[in-house]
Biotite code that builds the C-alpha atoms (Angstrom):
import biotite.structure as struc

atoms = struc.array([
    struc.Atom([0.000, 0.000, 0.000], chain_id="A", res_id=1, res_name="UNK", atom_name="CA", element="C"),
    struc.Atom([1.489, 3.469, -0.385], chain_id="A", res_id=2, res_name="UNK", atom_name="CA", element="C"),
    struc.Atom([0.974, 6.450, 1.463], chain_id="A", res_id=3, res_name="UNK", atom_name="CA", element="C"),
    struc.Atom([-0.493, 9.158, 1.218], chain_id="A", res_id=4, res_name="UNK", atom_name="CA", element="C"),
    struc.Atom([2.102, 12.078, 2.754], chain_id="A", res_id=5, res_name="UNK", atom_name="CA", element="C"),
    struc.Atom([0.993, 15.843, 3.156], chain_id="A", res_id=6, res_name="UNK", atom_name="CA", element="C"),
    struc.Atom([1.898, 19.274, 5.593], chain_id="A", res_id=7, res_name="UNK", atom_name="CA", element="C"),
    struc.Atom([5.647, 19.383, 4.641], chain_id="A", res_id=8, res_name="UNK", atom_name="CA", element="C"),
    struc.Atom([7.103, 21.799, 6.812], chain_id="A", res_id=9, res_name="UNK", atom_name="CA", element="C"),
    struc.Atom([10.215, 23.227, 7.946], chain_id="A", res_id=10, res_name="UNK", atom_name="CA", element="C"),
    struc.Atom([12.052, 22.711, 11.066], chain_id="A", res_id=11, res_name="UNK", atom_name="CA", element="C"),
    struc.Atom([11.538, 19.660, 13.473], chain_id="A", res_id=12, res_name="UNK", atom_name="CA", element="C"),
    struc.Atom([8.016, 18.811, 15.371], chain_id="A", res_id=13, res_name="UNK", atom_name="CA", element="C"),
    struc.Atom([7.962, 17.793, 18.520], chain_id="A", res_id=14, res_name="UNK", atom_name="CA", element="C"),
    struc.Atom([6.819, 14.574, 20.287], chain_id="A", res_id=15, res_name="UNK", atom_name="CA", element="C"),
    struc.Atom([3.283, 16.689, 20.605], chain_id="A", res_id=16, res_name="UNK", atom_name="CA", element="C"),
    struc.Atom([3.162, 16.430, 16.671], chain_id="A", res_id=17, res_name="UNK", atom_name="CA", element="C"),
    struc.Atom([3.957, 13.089, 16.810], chain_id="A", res_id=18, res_name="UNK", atom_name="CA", element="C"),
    struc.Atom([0.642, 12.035, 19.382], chain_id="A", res_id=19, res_name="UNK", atom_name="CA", element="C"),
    struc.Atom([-1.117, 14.288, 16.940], chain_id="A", res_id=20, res_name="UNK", atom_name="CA", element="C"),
    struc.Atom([-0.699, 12.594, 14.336], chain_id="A", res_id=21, res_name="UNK", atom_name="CA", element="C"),
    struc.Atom([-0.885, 8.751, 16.034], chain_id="A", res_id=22, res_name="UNK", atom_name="CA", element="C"),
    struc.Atom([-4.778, 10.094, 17.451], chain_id="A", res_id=23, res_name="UNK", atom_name="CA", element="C"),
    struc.Atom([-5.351, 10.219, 13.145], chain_id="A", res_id=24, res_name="UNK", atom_name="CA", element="C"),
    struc.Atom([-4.116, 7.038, 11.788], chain_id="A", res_id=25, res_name="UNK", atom_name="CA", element="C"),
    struc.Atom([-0.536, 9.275, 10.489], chain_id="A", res_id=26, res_name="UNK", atom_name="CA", element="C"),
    struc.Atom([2.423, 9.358, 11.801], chain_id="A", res_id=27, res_name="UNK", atom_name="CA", element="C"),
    struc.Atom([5.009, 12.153, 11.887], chain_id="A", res_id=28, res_name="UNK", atom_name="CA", element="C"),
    struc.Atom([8.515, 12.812, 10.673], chain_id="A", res_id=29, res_name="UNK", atom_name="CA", element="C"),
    struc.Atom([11.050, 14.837, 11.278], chain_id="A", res_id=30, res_name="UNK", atom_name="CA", element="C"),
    struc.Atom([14.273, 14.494, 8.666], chain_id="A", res_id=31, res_name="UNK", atom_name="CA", element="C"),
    struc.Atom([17.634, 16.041, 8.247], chain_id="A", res_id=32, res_name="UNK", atom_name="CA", element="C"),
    struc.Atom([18.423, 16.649, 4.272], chain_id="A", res_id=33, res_name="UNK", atom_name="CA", element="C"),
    struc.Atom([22.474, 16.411, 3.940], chain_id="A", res_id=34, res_name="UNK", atom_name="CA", element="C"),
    struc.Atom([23.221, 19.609, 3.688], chain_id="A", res_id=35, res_name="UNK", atom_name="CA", element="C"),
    struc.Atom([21.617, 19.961, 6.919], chain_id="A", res_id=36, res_name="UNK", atom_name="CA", element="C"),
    struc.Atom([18.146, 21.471, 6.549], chain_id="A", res_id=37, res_name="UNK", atom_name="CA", element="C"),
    struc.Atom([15.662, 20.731, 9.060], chain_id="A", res_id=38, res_name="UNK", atom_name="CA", element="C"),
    struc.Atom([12.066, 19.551, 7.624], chain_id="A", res_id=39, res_name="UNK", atom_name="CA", element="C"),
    struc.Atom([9.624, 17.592, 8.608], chain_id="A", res_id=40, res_name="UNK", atom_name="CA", element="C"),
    struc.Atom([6.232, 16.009, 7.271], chain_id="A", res_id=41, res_name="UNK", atom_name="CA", element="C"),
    struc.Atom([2.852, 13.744, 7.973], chain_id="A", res_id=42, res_name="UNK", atom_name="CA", element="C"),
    struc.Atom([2.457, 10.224, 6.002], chain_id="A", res_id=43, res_name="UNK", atom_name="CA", element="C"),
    struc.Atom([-0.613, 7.438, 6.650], chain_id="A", res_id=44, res_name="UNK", atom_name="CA", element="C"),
    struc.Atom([-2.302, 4.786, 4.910], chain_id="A", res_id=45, res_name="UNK", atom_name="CA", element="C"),
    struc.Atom([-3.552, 6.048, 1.105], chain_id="A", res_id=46, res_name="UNK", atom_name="CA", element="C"),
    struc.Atom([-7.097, 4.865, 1.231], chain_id="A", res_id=47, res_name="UNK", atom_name="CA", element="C"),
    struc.Atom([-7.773, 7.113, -1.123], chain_id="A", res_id=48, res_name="UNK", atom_name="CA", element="C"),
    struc.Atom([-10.209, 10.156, -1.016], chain_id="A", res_id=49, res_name="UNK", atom_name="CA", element="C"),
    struc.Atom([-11.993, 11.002, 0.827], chain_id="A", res_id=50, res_name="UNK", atom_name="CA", element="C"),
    struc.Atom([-10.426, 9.118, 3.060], chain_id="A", res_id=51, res_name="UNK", atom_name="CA", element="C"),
    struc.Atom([-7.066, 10.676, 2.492], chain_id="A", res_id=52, res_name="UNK", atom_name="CA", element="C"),
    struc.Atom([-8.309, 14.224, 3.104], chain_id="A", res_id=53, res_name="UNK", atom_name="CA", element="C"),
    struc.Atom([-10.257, 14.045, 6.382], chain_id="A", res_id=54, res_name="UNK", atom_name="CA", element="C"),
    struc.Atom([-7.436, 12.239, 7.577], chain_id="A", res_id=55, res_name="UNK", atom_name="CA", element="C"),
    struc.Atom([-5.204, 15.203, 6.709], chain_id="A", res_id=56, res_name="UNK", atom_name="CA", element="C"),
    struc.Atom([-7.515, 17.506, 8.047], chain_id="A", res_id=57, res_name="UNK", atom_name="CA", element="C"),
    struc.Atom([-8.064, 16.181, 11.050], chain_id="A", res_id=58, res_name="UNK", atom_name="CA", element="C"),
    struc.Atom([-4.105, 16.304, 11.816], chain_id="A", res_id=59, res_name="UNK", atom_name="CA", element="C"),
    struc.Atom([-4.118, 19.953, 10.514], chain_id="A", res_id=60, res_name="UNK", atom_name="CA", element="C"),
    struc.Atom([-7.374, 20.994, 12.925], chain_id="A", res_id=61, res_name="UNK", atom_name="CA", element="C"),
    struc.Atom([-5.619, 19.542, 15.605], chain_id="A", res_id=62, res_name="UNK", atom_name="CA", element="C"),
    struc.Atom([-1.927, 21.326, 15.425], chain_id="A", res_id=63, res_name="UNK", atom_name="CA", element="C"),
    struc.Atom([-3.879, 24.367, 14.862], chain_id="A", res_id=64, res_name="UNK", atom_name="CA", element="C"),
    struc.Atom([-5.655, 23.892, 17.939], chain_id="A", res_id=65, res_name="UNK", atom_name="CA", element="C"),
    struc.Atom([-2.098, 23.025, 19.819], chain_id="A", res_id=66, res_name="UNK", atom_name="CA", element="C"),
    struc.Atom([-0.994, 26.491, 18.273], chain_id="A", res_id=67, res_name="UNK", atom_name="CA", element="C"),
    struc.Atom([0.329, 25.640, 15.005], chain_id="A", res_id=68, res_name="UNK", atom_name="CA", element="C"),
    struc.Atom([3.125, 24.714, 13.778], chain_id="A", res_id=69, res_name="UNK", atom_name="CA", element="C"),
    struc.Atom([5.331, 26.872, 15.173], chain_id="A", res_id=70, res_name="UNK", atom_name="CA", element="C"),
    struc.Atom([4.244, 26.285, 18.741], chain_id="A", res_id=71, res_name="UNK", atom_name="CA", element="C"),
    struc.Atom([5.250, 22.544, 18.103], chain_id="A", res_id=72, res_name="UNK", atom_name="CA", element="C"),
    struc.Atom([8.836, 23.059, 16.524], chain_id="A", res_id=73, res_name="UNK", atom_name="CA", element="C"),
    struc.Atom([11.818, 23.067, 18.798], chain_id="A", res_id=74, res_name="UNK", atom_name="CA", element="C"),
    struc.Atom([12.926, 26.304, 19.574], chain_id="A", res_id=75, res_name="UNK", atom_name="CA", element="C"),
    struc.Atom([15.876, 26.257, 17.292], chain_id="A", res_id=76, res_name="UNK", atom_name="CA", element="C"),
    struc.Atom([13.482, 25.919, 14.473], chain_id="A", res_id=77, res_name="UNK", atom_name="CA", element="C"),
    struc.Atom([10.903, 28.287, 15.498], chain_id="A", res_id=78, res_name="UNK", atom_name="CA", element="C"),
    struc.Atom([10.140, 30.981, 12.925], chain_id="A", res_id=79, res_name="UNK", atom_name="CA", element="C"),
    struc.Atom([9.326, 34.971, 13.883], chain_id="A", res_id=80, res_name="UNK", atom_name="CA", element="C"),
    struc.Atom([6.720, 34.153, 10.329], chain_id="A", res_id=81, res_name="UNK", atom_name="CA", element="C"),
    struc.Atom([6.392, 30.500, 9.096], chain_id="A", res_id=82, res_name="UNK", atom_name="CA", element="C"),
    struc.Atom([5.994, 30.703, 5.379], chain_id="A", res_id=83, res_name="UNK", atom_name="CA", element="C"),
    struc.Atom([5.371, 26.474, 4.836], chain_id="A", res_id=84, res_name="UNK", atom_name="CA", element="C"),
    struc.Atom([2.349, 25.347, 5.571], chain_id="A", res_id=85, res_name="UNK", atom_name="CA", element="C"),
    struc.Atom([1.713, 23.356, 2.460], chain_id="A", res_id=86, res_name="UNK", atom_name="CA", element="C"),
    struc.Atom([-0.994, 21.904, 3.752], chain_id="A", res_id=87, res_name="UNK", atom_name="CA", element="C"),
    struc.Atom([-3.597, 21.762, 0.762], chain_id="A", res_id=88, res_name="UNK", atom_name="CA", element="C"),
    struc.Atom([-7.398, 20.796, 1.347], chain_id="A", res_id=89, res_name="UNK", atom_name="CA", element="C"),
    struc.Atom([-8.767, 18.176, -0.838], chain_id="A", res_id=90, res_name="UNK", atom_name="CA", element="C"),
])
């Protein structure tokens, strides 16, 4: 089965991001390109749509509700304006 992978974002999510995403079906990951840029993103089980998108959603309603993403990057990472929430809605 592939997966269905969407809210690439900069910076590194904490563990908060990580239960956020669990409650949903997703999981979380945080990754460290070579040349050392910090990103991160959301994968889970392509089922397909609509399946796919209220699964997404739900993940983004919830780290909206936690504060965004900002509030769940590690400090290092935090932004004074995050410009990458590539989140799309189906």
């Amino acid at each position: 089965m592939s997966e269905y992978m969407f809210g690439l974002h900069s910076g590194h999510l904490t563990a908060k991001a990580d239960r956020i995403a669990r409650k949903h079906g997703a999981v979380h990951i945080n990754y460290t390109e070579p040349n050392g840029r910090r990103r991160g993103w959301f994968a889970g089980p392509n089922l397909g749509a609509p399946f796919d998108g209220e699964m997404g959603n739900a993940v983004w309603r919830d780290i909206e509700r936690a504060g965004g993403l900002n509030a769940l990057r590690y400090k290092r990472d935090q932004e004074e304006e995050p410009q990458d929430t590539e989140h799309s809605q189906p």
